[in-house]
MARFITI-551356 format. One record per atom (N, C-alpha, C): residue number from 1; atom name; y, z, x. Coordinates in steps of 0.05 Angstrom, whole numbers, padded with zeros to 5 digits, always signed. Example, Ala and Ser with C-alpha at 12.3 -4.5 7.8 and 13.67 -1.06 7.14 Angstrom:
REM MARFITI-551356
1/N/-00114/+00156/+00264
1/CA/-00090/+00156/+00246
1/C/-00066/+00156/+00264
2/N/-00045/+00142/+00257
2/CA/-00021/+00143/+00273
2/C/+00001/+00157/+00258
//
This chain:
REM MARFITI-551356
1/N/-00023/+00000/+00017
1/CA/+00000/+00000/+00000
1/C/+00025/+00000/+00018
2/N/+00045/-00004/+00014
2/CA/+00069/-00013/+00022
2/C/+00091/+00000/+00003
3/N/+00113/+00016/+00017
3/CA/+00134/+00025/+00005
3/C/+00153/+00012/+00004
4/N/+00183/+00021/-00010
4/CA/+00199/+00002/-00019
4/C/+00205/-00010/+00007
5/N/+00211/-00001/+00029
5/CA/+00212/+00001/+00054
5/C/+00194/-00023/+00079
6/N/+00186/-00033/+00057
6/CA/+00158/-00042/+00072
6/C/+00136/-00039/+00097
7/N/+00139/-00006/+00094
7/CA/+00123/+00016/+00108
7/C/+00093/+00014/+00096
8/N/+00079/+00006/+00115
8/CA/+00043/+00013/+00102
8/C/+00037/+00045/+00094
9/N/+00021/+00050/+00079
9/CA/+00015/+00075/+00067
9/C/-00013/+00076/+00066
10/N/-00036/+00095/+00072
10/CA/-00061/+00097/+00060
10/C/-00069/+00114/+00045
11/N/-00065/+00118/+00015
11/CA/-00056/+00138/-00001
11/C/-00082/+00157/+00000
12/N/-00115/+00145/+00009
12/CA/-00143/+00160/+00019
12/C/-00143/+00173/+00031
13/N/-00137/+00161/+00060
13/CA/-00133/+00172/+00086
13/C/-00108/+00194/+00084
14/N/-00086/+00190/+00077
14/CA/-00072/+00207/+00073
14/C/-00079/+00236/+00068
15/N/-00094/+00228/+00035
15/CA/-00106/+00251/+00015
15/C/-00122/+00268/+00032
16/N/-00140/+00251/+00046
16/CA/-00162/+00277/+00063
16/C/-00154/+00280/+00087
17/N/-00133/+00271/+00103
17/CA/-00114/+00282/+00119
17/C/-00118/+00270/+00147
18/N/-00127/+00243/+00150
18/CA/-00135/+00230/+00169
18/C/-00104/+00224/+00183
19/N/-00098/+00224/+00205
19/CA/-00078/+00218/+00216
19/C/-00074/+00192/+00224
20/N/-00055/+00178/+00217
20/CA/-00042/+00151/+00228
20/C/-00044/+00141/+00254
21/N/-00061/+00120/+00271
21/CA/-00062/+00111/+00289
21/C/-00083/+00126/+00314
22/N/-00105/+00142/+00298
22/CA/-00113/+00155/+00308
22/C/-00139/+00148/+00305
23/N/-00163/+00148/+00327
23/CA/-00179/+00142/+00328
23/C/-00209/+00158/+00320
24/N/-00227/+00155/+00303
24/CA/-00238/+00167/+00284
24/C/-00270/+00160/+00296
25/N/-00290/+00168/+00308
25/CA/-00314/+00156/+00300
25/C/-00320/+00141/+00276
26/N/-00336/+00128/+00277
26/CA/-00342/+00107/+00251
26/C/-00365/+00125/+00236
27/N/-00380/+00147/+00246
27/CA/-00394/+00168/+00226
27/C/-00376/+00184/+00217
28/N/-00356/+00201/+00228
28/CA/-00339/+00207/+00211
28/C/-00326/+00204/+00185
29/N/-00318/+00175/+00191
29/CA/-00305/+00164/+00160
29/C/-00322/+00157/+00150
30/N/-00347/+00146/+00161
30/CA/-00370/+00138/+00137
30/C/-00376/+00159/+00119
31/N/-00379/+00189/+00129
31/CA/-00390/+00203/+00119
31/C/-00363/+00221/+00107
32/N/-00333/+00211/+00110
32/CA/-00312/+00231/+00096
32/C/-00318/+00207/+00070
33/N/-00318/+00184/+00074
33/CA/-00319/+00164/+00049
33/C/-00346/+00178/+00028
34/N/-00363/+00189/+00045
34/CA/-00399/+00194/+00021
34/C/-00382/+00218/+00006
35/N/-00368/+00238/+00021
35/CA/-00369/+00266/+00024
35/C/-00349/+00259/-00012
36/N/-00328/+00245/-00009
36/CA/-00303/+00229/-00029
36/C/-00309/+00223/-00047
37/N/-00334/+00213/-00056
37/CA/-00346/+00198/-00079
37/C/-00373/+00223/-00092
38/N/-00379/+00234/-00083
38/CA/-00384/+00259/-00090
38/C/-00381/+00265/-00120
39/N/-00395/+00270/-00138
39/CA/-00392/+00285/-00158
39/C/-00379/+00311/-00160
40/N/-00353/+00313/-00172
40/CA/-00342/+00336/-00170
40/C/-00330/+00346/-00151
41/N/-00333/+00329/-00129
41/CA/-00314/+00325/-00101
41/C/-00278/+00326/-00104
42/N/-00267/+00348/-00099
42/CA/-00241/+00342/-00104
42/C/-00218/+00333/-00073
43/N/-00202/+00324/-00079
43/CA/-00187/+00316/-00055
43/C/-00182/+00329/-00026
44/N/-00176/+00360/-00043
44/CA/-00169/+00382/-00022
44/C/-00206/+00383/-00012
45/N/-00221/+00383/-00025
45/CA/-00250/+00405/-00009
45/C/-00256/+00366/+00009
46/N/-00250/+00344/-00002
46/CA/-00252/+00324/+00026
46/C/-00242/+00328/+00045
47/N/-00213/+00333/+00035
47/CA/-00199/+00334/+00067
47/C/-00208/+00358/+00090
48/N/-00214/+00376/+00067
48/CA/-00224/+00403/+00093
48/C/-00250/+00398/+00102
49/N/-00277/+00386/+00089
49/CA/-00299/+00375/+00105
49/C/-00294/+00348/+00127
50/N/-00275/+00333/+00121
50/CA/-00269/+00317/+00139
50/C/-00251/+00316/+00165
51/N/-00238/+00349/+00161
51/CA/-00230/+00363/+00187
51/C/-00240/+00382/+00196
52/N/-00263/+00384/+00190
52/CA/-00282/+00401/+00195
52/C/-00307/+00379/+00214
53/N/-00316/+00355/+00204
53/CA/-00325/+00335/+00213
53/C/-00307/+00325/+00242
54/N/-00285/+00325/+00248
54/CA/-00266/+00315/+00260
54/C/-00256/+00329/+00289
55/N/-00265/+00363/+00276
55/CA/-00264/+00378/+00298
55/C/-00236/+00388/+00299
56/N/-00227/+00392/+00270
56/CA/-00195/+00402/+00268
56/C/-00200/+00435/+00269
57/N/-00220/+00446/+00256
57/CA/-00220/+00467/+00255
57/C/-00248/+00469/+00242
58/N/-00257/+00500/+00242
58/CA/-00281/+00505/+00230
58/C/-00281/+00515/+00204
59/N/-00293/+00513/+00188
59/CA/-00298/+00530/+00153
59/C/-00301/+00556/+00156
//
């Protein structure tokens, strides 16, 4: 997505808190994308398993 600005945006990545220009293993996001689609999976408990996956911090 693109703002009025014509700034790119990743409104996903954003949500579970992936940082901009930053380099991710490809199991990581595979598995923040499984973790996302989840039944009953909400935005906030992605983003904290996927910085938890990432090595931001522990649970």
């Amino acid at each position: 997505m693109y703002d009025k600005h014509g700034n790119a945006h990743y409104p996903v990545d954003e949500a579970i808190g992936l940082k901009p220009r930053k380099r991710y293993s490809p199991d990581v996001l595979i598995l923040g994308a499984a973790l996302a689609t989840v039944p009953g999976m909400t935005d906030r408990l992605a983003s904290e398993a996927t910085k938890c996956l990432a090595g931001k911090y522990l649970l």
